[in-house]
C-alpha positions, 0 to 999 in steps of 0.5 A: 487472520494474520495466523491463518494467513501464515497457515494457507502459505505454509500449506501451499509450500509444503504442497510445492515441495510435494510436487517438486516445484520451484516457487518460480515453477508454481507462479508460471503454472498457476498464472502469478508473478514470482513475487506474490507467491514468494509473499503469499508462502511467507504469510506476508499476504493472503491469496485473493480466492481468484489467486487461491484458485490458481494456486490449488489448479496449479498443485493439483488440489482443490482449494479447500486443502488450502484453507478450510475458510474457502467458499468455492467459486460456485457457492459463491456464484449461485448466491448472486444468481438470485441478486441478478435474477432480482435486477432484471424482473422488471428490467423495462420498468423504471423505478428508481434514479441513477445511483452511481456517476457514469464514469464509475459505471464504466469503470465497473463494467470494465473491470467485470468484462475483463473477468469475463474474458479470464474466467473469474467468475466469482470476482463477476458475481461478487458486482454484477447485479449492482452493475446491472442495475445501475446500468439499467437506472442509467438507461432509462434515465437517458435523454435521447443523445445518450441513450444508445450508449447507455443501451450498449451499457445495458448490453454489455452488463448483461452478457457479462451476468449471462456468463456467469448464469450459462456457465452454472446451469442457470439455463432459465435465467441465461434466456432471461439475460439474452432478452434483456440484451435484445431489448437494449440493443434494439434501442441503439440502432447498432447492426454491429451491436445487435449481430454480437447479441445474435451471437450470444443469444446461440447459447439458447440453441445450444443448452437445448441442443436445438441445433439445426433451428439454432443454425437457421437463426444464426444464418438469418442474423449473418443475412441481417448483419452489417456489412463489412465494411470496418474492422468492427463490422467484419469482426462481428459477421466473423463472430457469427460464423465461427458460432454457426460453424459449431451450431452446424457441427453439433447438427452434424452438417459438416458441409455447412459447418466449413463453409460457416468457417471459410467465411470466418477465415476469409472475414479474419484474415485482415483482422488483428486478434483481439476483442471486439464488442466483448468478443475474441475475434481474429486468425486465431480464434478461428483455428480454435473453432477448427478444432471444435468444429472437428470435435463436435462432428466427431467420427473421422473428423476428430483427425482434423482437431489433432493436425490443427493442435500439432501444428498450432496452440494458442497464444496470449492474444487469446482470453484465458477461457477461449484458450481453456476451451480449446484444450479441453475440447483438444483432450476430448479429440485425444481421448477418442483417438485413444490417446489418454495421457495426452488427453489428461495433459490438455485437461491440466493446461485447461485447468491452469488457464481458467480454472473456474470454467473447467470446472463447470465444463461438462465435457471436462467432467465426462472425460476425467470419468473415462480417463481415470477407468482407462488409466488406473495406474495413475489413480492418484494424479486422476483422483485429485483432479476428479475431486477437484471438478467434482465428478467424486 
């Protein structure tokens, strides 16, 4: 182990080296600190796959180059989809007691939510199904003072197993999560908690392209929606209406589509960026919904996409995978506005940021394939990163 510690730091600086990258260059792009790069290629630790990962995205490699014991991410992932699958078939059925103490569930969920937010989705699938399942025993161990909360457990738990499932095509599997949620969010009598349900329950709409009955189901949710009178309650009728700007758009209902987001900015503007019930909510998840509501419009509205971006970017007060998203979709407006170059920078700084969900984008995938017919002097650079997202 020690000597294949020492062979994953070797190669990575020798990749550094390649690319003409500081240590310190290499820990800014890949998201790590200075001190555990330096550490990592001195063989003094070994790079978690998380860490592997960002190293691979930040030296333009897959992390197979790296070590030849590297699993992947989606290997890992679509082993515990069938673990997640097994935890929630008879979801309404109590079987057996809690196994694990409360405190620690939480702590867990923490945890698993905070990889959500970030994109790791192998550090998700590596607990999730036991979460679940513990969440789960705990809710229908309940007695009617706890049992909204431990509800809101169950909520929570699953839309972070229905990340990982939607990301990876687990279509099926991903409606079957959403269920689940809404059937423990009935049980808490939560507006709030039920419109962020209403929230991720769009995924449905939009895996299958549904989009106007998806808008038409959004709408009704914003119609049922608390009102809002705390920060909470507009934070999830904000939600809902970015969502529903993005659902119209794909319908290519552009008047709804802004409408959708003048609410969203109006609701926002009182509110501090950050996360609320699982979800990023504030002025500037808004301005990242501008740009993909210009890119799913598409035509002449790919225009809009490119003034938000030369005016704005995202800050840190963004999670890592809505951050990545906006780049990509940024590198899709600037490809269709025949800028190529430009378009494959936003898919590297996408691909620093949250490697694992850039990877499972689809739109990702499709451009690479057009960058690299349009620009094949660059061969090289674009091999790599289409090897790497797994369109060669």
């Amino acid at each position: 182990m020690v000597a294949d510690t020492h062979q994953i730091g070797q190669r990575i600086a020798a990749r550094r080296r390649a690319a003409r990258m500081t240590q310190e260059d290499l820990a800014t792009a890949a998201g790590l600190s200075y001190a555990m790069v330096r550490a990592i290629e001195r063989g003094a630790r070994g790079p978690s796959d998380t860490s592997l990962e960002a190293l691979a995205g930040a030296l333009g490699v897959d992390a197979s180059r790296l070590t030849s014991g590297y699993t992947g991410t989606a290997l890992r992932v679509r082993a515990a989809l069938p673990e997640i699958s097994a935890a929630i078939a008879g979801y309404d059925i109590p079987l057996d007691p809690p196994t694990i103490l409360l405190g620690q569930l939480r702590e867990e969920l923490a945890a698993a939510v905070t990889w959500r937010l970030a994109a790791q989705y192998g550090k998700i699938a590596s607990t999730i199904p036991a979460i679940l399942t513990s969440a789960l025993q705990h809710l229908h161990a309940a007695d009617a003072a706890g049992r909204a909360a431990a509800a809101a457990l169950v909520v929570s738990a699953a839309r972070t197993a229905d990340a990982v499932a939607y990301k990876h095509g687990s279509r099926d599997l991903s409606a079957r999560l959403i269920d689940v949620m809404r059937w423990a969010a009935a049980q808490t009598g939560d507006a709030i908690l039920q419109a962020s349900v209403a929230y991720t329950g769009a995924e449905t709409f939009l895996a299958a392209r549904a989009y106007r009955v998806g808008q038409k189901a959004l709408e009704a949710a914003i119609d049922a929606g608390p009102h809002p009178v705390s920060p909470e309650a507009a934070a999830a009728q904000a939600a809902l209406h970015m969502r529903t700007a993005v659902v119209a758009a794909r319908a290519q209902n552009a008047d709804a589509a802004h409408d959708h987001l003048q609410h969203a900015r109006t609701l926002s503007n009182d509110l501090t960026e950050g996360i609320y019930l699982g979800t990023a909510v504030g002025p500037s998840s808004v301005r990242i919904h501008e740009v993909a509501v210009a890119v799913s419009l598409g035509g002449e509205h790919v225009g809009d996409a490119l003034a938000v971006a030369k005016e704005w970017k995202p800050g840190e007060e963004i999670p890592a995978e809505r951050r990545s998203g906006f780049y990509v979709e940024l590198g899709r407006a600037q490809l269709w506005a025949g800028r190529p170059d430009d378009a494959f920078e936003s898919l590297k700084v996408a691909r620093r940021l949250a490697p694992q969900a850039v990877r499972e984008h689809p739109w990702a995938r499709e451009d690479i394939e057009t960058i690299r017919r349009l620009k094949r002097a660059d061969a090289e650079s674009l091999t790599a990163y289409a090897e790497w997202i797994g369109v060669l």
